[in-house]
N, C-alpha and C positions, 0 to 999 in steps of 0.2 A: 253473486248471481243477481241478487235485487239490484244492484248499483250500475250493474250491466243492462238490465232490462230498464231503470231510469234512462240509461244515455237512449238506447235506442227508441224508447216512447218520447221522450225529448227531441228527436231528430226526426221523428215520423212525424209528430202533432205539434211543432213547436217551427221547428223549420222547412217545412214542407217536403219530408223524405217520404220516397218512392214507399207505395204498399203492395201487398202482391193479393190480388182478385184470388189465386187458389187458396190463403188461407182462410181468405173468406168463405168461399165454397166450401170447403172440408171441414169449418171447425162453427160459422155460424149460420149458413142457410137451412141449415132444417130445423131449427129453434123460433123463426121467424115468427110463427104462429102463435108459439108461448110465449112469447117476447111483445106480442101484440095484446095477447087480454091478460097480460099484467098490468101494462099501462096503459087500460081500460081500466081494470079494477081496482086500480093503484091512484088513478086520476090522475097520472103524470102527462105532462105536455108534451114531452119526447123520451125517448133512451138511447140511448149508446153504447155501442161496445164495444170493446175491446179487447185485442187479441196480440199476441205477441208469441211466434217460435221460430229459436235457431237464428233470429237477425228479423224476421219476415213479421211485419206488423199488417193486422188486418183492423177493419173498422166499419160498424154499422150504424146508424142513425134512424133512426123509426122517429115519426110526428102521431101525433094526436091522431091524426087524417088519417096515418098507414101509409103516408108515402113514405120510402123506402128512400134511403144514401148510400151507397158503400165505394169505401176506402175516401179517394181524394173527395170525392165529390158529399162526401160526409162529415169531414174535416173542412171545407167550405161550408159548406151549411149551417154548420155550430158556430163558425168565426160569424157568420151573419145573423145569427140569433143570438149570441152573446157580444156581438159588438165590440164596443172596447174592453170588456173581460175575456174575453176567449183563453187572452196566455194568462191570468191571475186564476183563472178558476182549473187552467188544464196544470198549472204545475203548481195549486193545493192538492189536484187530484191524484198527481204522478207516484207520488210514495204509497198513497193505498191502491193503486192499480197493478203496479209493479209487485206489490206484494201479495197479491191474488193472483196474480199470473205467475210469480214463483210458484206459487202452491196449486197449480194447474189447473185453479177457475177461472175462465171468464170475467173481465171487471166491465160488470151492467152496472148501468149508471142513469137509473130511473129522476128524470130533472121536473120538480113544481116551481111554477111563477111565483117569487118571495113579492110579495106588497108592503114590505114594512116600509119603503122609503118612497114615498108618491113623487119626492122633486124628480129621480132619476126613472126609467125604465126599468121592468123587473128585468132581471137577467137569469134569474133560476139558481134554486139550490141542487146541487146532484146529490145524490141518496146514495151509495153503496148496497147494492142489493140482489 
């Protein structure tokens, strides 16, 4: 089942496969709020989530600001805030999201600006959390 839920977060987040708005409505819009002063009290720059059922991948994106992504247009917004890491950091991330979403959690994925390397742009660590 994990290996299954790879291909399909791979083909949502990787090659630009269709998501479906209802799984977002049913599974992360009423969370919004706690998902908001986490990453206030948490001091993270953005989060992200993710969702996956029965084929149907959903995806949210919250900034600092509170403005809001979902699905495609959240999946844009992390490609332009991760630049050229986007696919190296989405598929280290792929096997532990898949494997919380086996087990019927949510993979939030609370992101801090790394400064250790000043030549490049930080790109963010994601946290599992």
């Amino acid at each position: 089942m994990k290996n299954k839920t790879i291909d399909i977060l791979h083909t949502a987040l990787l090659h630009d496969g269709e998501m479906s708005y209802a799984l977002y409505e049913y599974e992360m819009e009423e969370h919004i709020d706690y998902w908001k002063k986490e990453l206030k009290k948490d001091k993270d720059e953005f989060v992200f989530v993710i969702d996956e059922r029965d084929g149907d991948v959903a995806m949210l994106l919250i900034t600092k600001k509170h403005e809001l992504y979902i699905n495609e247009k959240a999946r844009e917004q992390l490609k332009i805030i991760w630049k050229n890491v986007y696919q190296k950091n989405i598929e280290l991330l792929l096997p532990d999201m898949a494997e919380q979403l086996a087990n019927g959690i949510l993979s939030v994925n609370g992101v801090k600006y790394s400064k250790t390397n000043s030549k490049h742009p930080p790109f963010g660590e994601a946290g599992m959390g």
